[in-house]
One Martini backbone bead per residue (centre of mass of N, CA, C, O) as a GRO file, in nm:
protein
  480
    1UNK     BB    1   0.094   0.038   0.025
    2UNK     BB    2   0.073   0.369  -0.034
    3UNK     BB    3   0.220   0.608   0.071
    4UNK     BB    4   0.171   0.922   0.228
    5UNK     BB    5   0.247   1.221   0.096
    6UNK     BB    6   0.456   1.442   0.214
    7UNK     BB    7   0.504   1.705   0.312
    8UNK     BB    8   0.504   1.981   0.074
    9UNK     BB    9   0.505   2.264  -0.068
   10UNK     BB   10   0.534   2.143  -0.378
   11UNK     BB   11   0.662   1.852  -0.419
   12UNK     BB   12   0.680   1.536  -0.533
   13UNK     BB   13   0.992   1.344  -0.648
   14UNK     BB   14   1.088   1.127  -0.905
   15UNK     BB   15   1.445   0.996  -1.042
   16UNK     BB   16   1.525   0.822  -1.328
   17UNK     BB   17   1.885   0.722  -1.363
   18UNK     BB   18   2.197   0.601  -1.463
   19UNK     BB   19   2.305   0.896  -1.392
   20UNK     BB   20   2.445   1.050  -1.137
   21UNK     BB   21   2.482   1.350  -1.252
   22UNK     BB   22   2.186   1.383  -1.349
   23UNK     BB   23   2.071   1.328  -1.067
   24UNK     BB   24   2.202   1.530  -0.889
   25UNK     BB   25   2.112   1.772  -1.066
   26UNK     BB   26   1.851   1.767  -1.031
   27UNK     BB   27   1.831   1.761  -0.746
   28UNK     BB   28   1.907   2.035  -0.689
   29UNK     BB   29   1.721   2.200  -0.877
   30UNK     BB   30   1.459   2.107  -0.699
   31UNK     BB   31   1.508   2.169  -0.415
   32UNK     BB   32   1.579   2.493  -0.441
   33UNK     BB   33   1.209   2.475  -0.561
   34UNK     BB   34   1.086   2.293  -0.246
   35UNK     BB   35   1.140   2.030  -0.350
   36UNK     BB   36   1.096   1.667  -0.330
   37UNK     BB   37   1.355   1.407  -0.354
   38UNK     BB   38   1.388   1.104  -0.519
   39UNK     BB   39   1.591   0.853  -0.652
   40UNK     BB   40   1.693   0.604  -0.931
   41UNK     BB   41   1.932   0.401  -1.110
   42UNK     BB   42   1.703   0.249  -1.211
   43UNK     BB   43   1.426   0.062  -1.290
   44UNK     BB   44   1.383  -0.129  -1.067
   45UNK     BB   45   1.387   0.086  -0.839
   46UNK     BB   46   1.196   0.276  -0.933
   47UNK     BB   47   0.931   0.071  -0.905
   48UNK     BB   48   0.948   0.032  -0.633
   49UNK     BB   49   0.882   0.303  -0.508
   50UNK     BB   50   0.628   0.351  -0.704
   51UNK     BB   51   0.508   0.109  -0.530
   52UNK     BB   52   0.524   0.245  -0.240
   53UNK     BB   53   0.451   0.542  -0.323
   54UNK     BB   54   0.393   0.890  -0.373
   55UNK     BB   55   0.383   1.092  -0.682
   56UNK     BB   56   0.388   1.427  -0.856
   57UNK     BB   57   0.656   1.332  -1.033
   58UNK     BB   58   0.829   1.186  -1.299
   59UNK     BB   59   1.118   1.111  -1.409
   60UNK     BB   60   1.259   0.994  -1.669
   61UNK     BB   61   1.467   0.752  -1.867
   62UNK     BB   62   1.516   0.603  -2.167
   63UNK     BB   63   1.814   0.501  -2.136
   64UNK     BB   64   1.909   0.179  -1.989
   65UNK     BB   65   2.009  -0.123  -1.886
   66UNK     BB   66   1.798  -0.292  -1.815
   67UNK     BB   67   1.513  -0.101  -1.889
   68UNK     BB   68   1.350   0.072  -2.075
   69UNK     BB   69   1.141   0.371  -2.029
   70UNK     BB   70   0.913   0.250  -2.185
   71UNK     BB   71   0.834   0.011  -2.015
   72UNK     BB   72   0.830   0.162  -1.729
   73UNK     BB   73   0.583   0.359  -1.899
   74UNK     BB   74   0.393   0.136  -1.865
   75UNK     BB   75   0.356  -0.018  -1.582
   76UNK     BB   76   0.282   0.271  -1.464
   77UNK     BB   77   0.020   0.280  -1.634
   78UNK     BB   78  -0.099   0.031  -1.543
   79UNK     BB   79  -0.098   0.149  -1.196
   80UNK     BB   80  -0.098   0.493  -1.342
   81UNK     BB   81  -0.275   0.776  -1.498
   82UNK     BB   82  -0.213   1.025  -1.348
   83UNK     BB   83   0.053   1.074  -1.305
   84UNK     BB   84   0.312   1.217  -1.403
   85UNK     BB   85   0.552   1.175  -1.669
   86UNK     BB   86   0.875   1.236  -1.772
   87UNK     BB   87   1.089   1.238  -2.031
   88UNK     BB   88   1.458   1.195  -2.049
   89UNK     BB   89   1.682   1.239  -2.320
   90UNK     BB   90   1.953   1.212  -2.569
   91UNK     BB   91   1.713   1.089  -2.788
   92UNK     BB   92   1.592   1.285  -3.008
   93UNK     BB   93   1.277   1.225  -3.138
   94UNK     BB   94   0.976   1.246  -3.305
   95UNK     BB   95   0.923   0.968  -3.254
   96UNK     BB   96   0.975   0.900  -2.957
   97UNK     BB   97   0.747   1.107  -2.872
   98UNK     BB   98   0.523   1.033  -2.958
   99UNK     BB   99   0.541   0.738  -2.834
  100UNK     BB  100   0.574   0.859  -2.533
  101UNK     BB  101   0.254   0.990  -2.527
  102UNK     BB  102   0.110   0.728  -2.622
  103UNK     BB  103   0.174   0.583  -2.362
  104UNK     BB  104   0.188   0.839  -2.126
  105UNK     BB  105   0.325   1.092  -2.169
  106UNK     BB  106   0.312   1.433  -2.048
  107UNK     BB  107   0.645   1.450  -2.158
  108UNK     BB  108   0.941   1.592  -2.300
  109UNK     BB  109   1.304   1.573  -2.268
  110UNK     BB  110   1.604   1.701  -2.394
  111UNK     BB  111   1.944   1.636  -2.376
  112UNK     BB  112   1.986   1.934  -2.328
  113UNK     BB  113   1.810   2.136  -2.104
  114UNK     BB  114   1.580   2.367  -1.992
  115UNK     BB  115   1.556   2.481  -1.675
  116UNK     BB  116   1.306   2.679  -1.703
  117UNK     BB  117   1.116   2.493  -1.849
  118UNK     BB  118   1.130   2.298  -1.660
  119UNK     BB  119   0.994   2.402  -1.409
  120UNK     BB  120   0.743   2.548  -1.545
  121UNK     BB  121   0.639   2.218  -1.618
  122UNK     BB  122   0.634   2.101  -1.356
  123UNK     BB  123   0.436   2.307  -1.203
  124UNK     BB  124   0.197   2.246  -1.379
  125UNK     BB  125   0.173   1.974  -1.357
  126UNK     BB  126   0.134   1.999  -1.011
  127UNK     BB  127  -0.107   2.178  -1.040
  128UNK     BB  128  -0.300   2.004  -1.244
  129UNK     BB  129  -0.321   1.777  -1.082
  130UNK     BB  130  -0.434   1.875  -0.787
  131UNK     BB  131  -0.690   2.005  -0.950
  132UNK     BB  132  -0.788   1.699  -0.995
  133UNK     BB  133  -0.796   1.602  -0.738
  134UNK     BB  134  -0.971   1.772  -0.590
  135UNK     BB  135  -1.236   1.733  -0.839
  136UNK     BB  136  -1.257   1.461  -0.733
  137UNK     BB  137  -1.289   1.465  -0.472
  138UNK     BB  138  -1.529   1.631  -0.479
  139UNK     BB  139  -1.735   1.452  -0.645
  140UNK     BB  140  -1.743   1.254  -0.425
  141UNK     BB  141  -1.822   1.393  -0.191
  142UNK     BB  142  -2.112   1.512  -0.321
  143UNK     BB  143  -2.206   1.218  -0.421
  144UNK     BB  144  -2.259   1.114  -0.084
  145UNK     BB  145  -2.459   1.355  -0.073
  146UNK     BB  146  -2.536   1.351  -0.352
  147UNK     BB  147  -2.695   1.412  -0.706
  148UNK     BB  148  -2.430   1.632  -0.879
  149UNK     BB  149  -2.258   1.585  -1.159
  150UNK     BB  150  -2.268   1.910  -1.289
  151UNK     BB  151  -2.168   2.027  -1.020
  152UNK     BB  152  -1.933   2.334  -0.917
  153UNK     BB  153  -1.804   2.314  -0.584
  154UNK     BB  154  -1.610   2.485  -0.293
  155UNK     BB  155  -1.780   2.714  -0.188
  156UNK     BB  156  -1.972   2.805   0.086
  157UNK     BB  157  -2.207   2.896  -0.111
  158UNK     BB  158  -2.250   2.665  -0.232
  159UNK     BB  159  -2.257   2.437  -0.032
  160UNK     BB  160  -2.480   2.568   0.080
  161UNK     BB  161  -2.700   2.558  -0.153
  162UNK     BB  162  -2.648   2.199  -0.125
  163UNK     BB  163  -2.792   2.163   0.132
  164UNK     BB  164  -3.041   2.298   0.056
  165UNK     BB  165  -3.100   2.086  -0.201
  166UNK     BB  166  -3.101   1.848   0.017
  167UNK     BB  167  -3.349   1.945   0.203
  168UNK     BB  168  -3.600   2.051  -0.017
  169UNK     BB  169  -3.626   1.852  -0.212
  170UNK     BB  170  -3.833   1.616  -0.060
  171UNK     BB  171  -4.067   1.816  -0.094
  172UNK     BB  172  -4.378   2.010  -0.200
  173UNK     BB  173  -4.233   2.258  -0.242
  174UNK     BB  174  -4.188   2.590  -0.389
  175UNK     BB  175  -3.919   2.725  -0.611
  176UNK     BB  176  -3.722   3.026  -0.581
  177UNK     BB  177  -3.468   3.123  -0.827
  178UNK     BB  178  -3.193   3.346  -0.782
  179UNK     BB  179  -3.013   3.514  -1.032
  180UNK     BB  180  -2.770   3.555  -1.292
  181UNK     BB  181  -2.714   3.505  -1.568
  182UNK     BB  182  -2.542   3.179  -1.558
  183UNK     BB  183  -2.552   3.033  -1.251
  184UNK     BB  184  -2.763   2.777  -1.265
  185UNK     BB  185  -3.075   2.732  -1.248
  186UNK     BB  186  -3.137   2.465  -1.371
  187UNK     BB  187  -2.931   2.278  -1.256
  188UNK     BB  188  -3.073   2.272  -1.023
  189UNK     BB  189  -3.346   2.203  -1.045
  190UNK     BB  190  -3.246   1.929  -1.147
  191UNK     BB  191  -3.150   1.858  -0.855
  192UNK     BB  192  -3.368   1.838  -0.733
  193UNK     BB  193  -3.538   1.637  -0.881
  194UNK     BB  194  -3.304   1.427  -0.872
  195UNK     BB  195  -3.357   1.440  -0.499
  196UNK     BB  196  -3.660   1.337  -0.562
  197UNK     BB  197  -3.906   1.123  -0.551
  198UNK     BB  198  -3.938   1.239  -0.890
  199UNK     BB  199  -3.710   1.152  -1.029
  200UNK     BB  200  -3.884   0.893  -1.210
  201UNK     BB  201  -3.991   1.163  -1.376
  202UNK     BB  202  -4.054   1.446  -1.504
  203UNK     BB  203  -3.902   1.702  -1.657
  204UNK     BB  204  -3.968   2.059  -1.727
  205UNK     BB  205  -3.920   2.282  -1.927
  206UNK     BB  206  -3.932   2.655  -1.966
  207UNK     BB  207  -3.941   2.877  -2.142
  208UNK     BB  208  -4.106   3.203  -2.124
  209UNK     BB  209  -4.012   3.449  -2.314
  210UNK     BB  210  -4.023   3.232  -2.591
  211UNK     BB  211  -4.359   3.304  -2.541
  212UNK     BB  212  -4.647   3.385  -2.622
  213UNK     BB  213  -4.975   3.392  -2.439
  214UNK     BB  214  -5.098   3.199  -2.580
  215UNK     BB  215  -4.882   2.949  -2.639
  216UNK     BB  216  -4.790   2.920  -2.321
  217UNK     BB  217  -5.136   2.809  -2.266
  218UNK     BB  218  -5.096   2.571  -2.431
  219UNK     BB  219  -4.831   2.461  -2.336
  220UNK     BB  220  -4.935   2.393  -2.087
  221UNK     BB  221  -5.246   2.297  -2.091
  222UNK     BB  222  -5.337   2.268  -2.403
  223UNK     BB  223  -5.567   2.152  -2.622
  224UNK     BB  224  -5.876   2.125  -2.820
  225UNK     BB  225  -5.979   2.018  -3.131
  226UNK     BB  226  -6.079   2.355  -3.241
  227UNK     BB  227  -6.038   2.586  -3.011
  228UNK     BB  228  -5.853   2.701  -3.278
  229UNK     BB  229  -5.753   2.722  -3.580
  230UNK     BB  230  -5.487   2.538  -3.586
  231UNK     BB  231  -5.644   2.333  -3.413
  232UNK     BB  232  -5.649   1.985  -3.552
  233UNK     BB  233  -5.511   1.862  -3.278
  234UNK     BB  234  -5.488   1.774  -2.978
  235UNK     BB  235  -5.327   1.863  -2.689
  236UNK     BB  236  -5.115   1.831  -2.442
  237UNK     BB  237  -4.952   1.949  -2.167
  238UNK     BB  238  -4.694   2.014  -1.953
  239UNK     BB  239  -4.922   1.973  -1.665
  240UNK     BB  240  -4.974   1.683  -1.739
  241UNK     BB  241  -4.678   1.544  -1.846
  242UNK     BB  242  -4.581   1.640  -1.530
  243UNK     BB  243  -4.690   1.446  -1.374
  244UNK     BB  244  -4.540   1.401  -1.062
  245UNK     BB  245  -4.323   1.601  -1.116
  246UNK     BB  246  -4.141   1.849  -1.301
  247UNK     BB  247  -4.177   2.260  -1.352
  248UNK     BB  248  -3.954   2.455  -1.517
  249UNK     BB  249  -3.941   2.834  -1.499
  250UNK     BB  250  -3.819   3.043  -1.684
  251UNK     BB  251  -3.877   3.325  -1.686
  252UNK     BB  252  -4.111   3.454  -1.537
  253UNK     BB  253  -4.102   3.788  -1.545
  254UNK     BB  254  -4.261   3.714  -1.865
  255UNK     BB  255  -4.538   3.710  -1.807
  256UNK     BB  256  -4.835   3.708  -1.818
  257UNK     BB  257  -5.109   3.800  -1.629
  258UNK     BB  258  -5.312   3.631  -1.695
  259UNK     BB  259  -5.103   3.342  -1.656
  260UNK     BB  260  -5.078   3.439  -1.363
  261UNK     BB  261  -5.349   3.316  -1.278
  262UNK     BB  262  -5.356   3.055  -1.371
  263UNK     BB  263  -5.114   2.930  -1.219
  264UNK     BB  264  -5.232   3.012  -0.959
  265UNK     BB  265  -5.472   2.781  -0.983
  266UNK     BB  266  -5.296   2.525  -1.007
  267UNK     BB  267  -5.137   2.547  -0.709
  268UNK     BB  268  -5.398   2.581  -0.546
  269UNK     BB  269  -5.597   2.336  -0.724
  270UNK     BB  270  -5.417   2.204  -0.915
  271UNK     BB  271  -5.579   2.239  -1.174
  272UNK     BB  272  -5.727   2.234  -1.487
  273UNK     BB  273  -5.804   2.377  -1.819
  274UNK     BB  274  -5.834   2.344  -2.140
  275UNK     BB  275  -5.855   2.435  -2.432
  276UNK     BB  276  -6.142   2.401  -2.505
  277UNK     BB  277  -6.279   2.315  -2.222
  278UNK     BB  278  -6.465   2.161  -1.933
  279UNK     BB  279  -6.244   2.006  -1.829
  280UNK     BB  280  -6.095   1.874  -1.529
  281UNK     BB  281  -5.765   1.856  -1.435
  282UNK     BB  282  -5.561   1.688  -1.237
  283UNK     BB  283  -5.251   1.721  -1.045
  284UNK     BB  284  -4.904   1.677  -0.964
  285UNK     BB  285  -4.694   1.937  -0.940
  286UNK     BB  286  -4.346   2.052  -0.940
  287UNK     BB  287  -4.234   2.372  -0.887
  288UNK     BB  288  -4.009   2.573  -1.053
  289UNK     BB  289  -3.849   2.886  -1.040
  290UNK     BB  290  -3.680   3.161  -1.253
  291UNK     BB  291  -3.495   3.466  -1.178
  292UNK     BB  292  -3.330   3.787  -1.243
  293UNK     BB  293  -3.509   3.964  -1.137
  294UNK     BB  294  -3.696   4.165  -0.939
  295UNK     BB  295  -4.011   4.072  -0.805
  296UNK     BB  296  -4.082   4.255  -0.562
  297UNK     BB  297  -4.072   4.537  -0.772
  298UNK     BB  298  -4.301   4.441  -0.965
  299UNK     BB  299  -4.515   4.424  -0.756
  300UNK     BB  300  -4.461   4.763  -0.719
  301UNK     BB  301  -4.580   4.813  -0.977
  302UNK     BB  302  -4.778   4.564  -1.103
  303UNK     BB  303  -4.648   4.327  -1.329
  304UNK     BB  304  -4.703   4.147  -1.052
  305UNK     BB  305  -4.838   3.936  -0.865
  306UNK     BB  306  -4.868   3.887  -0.541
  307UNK     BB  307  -4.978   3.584  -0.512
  308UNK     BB  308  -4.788   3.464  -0.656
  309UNK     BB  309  -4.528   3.521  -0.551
  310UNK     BB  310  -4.582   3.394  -0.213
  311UNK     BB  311  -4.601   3.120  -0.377
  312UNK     BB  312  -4.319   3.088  -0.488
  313UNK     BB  313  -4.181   3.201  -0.214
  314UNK     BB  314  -4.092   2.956  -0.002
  315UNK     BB  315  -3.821   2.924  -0.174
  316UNK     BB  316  -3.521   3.061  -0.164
  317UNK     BB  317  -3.243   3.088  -0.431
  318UNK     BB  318  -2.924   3.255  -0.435
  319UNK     BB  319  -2.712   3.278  -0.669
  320UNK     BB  320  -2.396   3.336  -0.718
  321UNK     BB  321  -2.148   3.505  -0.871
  322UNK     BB  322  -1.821   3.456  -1.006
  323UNK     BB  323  -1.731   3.680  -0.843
  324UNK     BB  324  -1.816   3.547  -0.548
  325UNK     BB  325  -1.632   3.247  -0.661
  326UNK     BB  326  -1.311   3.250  -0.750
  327UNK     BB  327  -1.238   2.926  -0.612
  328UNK     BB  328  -1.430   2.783  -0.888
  329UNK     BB  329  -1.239   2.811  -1.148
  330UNK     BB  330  -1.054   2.586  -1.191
  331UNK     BB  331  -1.254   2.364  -1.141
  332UNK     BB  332  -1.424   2.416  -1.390
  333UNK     BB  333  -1.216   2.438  -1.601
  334UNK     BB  334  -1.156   2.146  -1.589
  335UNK     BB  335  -1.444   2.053  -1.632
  336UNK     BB  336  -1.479   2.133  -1.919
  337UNK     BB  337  -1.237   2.068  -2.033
  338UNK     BB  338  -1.284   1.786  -2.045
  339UNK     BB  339  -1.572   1.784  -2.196
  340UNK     BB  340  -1.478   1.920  -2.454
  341UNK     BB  341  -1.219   1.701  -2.524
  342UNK     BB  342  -1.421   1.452  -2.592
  343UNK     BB  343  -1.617   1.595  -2.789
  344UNK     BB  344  -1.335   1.631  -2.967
  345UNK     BB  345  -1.088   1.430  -2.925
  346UNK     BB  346  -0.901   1.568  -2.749
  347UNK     BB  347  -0.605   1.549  -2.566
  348UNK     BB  348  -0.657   1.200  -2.486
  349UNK     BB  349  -0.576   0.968  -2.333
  350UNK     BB  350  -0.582   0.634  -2.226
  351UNK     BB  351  -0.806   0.696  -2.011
  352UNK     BB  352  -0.959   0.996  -2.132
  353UNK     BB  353  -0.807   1.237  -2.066
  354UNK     BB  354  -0.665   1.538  -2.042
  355UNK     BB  355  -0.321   1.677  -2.021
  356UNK     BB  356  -0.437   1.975  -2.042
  357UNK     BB  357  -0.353   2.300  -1.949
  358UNK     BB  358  -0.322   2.640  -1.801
  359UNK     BB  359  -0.147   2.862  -1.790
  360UNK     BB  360  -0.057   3.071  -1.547
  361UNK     BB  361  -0.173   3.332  -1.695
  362UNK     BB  362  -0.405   3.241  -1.827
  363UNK     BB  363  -0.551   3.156  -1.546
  364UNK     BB  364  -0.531   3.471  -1.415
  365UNK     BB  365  -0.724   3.568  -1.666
  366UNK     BB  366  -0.966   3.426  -1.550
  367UNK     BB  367  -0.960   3.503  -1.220
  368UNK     BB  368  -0.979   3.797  -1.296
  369UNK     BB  369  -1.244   3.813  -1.398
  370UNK     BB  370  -1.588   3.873  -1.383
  371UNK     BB  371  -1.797   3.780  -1.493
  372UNK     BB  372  -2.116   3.840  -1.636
  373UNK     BB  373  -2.200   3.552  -1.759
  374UNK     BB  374  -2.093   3.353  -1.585
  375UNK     BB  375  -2.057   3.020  -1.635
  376UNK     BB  376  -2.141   3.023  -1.944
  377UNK     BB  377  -1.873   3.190  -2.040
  378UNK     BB  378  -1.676   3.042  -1.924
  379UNK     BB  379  -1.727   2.761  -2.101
  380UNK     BB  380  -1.689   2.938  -2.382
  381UNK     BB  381  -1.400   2.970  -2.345
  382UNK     BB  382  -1.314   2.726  -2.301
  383UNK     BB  383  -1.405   2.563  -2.537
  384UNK     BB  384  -1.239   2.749  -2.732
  385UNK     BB  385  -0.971   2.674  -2.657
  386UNK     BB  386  -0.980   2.389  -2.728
  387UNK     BB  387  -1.018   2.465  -3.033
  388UNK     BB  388  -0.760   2.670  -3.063
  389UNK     BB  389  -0.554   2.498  -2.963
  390UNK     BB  390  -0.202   2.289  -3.042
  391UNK     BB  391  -0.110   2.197  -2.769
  392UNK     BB  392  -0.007   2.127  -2.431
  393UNK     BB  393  -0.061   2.461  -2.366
  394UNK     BB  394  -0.247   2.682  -2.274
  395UNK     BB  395  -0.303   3.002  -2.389
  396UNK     BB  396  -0.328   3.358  -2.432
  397UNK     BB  397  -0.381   3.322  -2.745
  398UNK     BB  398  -0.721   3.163  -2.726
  399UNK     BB  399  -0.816   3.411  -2.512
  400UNK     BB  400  -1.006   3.660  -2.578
  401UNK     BB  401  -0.936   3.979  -2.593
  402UNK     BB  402  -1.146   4.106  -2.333
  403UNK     BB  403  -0.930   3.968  -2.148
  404UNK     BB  404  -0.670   4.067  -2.229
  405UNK     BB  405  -0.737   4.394  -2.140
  406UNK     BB  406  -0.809   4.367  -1.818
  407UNK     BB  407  -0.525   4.338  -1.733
  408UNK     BB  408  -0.306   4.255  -1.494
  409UNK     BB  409  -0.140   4.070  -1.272
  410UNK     BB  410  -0.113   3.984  -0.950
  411UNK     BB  411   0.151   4.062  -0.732
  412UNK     BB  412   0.172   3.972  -0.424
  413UNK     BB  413   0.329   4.174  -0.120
  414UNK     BB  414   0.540   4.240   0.099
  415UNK     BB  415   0.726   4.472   0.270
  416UNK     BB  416   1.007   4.331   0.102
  417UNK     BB  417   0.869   4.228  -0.184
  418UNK     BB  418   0.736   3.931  -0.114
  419UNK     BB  419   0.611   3.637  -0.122
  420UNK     BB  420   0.343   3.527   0.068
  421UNK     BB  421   0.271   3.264   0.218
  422UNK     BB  422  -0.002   3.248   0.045
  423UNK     BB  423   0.062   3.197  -0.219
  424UNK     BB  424   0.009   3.102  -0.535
  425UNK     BB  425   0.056   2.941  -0.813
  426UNK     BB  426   0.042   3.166  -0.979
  427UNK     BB  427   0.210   3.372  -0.868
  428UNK     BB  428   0.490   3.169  -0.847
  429UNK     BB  429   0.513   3.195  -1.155
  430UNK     BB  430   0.495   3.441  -1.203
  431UNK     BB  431   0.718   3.576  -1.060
  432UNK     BB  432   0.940   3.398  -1.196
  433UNK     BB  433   0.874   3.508  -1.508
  434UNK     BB  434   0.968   3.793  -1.468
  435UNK     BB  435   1.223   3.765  -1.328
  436UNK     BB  436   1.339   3.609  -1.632
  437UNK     BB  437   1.238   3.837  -1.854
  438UNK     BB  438   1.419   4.049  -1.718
  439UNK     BB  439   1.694   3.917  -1.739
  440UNK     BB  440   1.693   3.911  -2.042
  441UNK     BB  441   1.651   4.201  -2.095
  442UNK     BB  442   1.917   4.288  -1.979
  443UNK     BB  443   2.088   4.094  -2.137
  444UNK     BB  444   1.972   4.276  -2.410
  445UNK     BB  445   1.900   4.586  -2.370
  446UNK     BB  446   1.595   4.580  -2.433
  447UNK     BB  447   1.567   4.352  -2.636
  448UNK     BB  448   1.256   4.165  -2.752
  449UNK     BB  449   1.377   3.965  -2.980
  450UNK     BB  450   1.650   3.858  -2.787
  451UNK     BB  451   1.458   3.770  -2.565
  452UNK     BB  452   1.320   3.591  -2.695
  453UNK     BB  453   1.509   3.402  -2.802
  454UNK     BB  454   1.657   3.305  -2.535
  455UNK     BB  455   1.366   3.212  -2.424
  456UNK     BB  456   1.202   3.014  -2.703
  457UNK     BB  457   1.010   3.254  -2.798
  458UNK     BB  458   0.762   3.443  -2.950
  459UNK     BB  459   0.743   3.762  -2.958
  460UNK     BB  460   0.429   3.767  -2.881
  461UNK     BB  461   0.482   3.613  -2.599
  462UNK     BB  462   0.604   3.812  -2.452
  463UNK     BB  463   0.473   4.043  -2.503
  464UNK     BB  464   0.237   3.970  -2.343
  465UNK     BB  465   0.365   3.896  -2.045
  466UNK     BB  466   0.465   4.172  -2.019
  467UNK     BB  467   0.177   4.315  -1.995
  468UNK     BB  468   0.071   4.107  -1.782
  469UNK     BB  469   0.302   4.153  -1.583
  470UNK     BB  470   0.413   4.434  -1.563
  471UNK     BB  471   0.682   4.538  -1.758
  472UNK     BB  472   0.830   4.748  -1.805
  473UNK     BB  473   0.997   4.912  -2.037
  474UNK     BB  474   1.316   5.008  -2.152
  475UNK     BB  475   1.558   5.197  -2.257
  476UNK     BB  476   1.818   5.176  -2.489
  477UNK     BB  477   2.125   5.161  -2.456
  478UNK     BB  478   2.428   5.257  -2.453
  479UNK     BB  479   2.727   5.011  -2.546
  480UNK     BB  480   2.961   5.271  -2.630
   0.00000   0.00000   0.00000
């Protein structure tokens, strides 16, 4: 039984190669950035450890002795699809990389590598590791108290929300959910229903404002052939339809005064009658309705009814912005990034899941984003990434001009100038990168096309960094 990772502020790291040299240079070089490190001289010690212990990530090399490490990177992936895994070898060839990428590697690097972009590129990877360890304890931990596999979120306040939707699921009282455009308001909906005695009756959504006042009561309550002109044949409604079940009405704030009498009597007398029919339905339907306006507001214009308002607010859920919960972005991103991988067949390793994440600077242009159209907006963002992405690591090249737009990085410093305690990893990497790419520059003159160069990015890519990192851009002095 593997034990359990020791507490590392930056993770645990095992190297595997039969090179001394190679390896005492790894193990400094990761010390250094407060990783904890273990070594193994050959394959078979490697795999020894690998099956005692756990880590957040493994160094391999390609040609041992005993071994070769695609052997090896086989074993691993047949005991572990998750660890990242890196192949590191001096024989570098495109023949190669597709081989061990395809067998389950989550990167490769040729010797002589380039520390710095090692170090960035190990940092995502047990970033993105952790980031899905997390999303994944969420999803189970939640699945054991409830059943909501679309619902993603460990702010204090979803989880109020969720805990909410555990409570009054069962009963058989009417729910007005409220909040702003995108923040969940059906899927909600739909876990109530799903976590109630009706789970396995109808659900029926109504978009109320995308219907005329004549076809929404059509449309909910039925009509008998021959009602109207049009009316060739009898239709059933959807309170109906959805007897024993439940109806969620979305922008219920668009409905007609008219209709909202009627609803107001389904509500109270359980009954109605289709267009056209002298005949009464009883029905037993739970309502659950959502609106982004206040309608206590409306009442008080006139434009709401003020007893179906009553009626329907025994139960009020008011779901918080993506701006008032962004310690939920992460985990989302993940959770959609995943969703989008798997429908477009993109970037799927063996296991089927995506090995691939956003830059740090790319994530924390999430992180900044006020996010007006709330999660539906945020997961339209990661779609189009998803789309767009063409590497192994999302950058802010495929991120939407409106975000790169918005403003630098934040990297919070105490009164040394240091980062605090509690930094995040992405100011760890940004502070890391600014202070990188501040070195390339003084070391060419604040030339950016030299320090592109110097460290192998394309020009436009330092140029976003410079913007994003909020570095200063100095003039280019006579060396002379």
């Amino acid at each position: 039984m593997p034990e359990a990772i020791a507490e590392s502020a930056k993770g645990r790291i095992l190297v595997v190669d039969d090179e001394a040299d190679i390896r005492e240079s790894l193990q400094t070089l990761l010390e250094l950035e407060a990783y904890q490190v273990e070594t193994a001289q050959n394959a078979t010690e490697g795999l020894t450890k690998i099956e005692s212990n756990n880590y957040d990530l493994v160094l391999l090399d390609l040609m041992m002795p005993d071994r070769s490490g695609m052997e090896v990177l086989e074993e691993i992936r047949q005991r572990d699809r998750e660890t990242p895994v890196v192949m590191i070898t001096a024989y570098g060839s495109v023949e190669v990389a597709v081989k061990a990428l395809k067998t389950g590697a989550t990167d490769y690097f040729s010797k002589p590598w380039d520390n710095e972009k090692l170090l960035i590129e190990i940092e995502r990877m047990i970033g993105q590791r952790r980031l899905e360890e997390e999303n994944a304890q969420l999803k189970r931990a939640l699945k054991q108290r409830y059943s909501f596999p679309n619902i993603v979120g460990k702010s204090e306040r979803m989880l109020r929300i969720l805990d909410l939707v555990a409570q009054v699921s069962s009963s058989k009282s009417t729910i007005l959910i409220t909040g702003e455009t995108g923040t969940g308001k059906e899927l909600i909906a739909k876990a109530v229903h799903a976590n109630s005695p009706r789970a396995e009756q109808m659900f029926v959504a109504v978009n109320s404002g995308s219907l005329p006042p004549d076809l929404l009561e059509s449309t909910l309550f039925g009509h008998m052939k021959g009602a109207f002109t049009s009316a060739t044949a009898s239709h059933k409604g959807y309170f109906e339809v959805a007897n024993r079940g439940t109806i969620f009405f979305d922008e219920i704030s668009t409905i007609s005064l008219e209709t909202q009498a009627k609803l107001l009597r389904v509500i109270q007398e359980k009954e109605f009658m289709p267009l056209g029919s002298n005949d009464v339905i009883r029905v037993d339907v739970r309502i659950i309705v959502a609106c982004n306006t206040d309608l206590k507001k409306m009442v008080d214009e006139g434009r709401f009814r003020e007893d179906l308002y009553y009626r329907l607010n025994v139960i009020n859920l008011l779901l918080p912005p993506l701006r008032e919960r962004k310690e939920d972005i992460p985990l989302l991103v993940d959770h959609f990034f995943q969703k989008y991988c798997r429908e477009n067949e993109k970037f799927l390793d063996a296991s089927g899941r995506a090995p691939v994440a956003f830059e740090p600077d790319a994530m924390q242009i999430l992180m900044d984003h006020n996010w007006p159209g709330n999660v539906r907006e945020l997961e339209n963002v990661v779609e189009r990434a998803v789309v767009l992405a063409t590497g192994p690591v999302v950058t802010t090249e495929v991120l939407p001009d409106h975000l790169l737009h918005a403003g630098g990085l934040r990297i919070r410093r105490d009164e040394t100038g240091s980062l605090p305690p509690d930094a995040s990893l992405f100011e760890m990497v940004a502070d890391y990168e600014r202070r990188k790419i501040i070195e390339h520059l003084e070391a060419t003159n604040w030339s950016q096309t030299e320090a592109a160069e110097t460290l192998h990015i394309p020009l436009s890519t330092l140029n976003q960094k410079i913007k994003r990192l909020e570095i200063a851009i100095r003039k280019k002095s006579d060396k002379n």
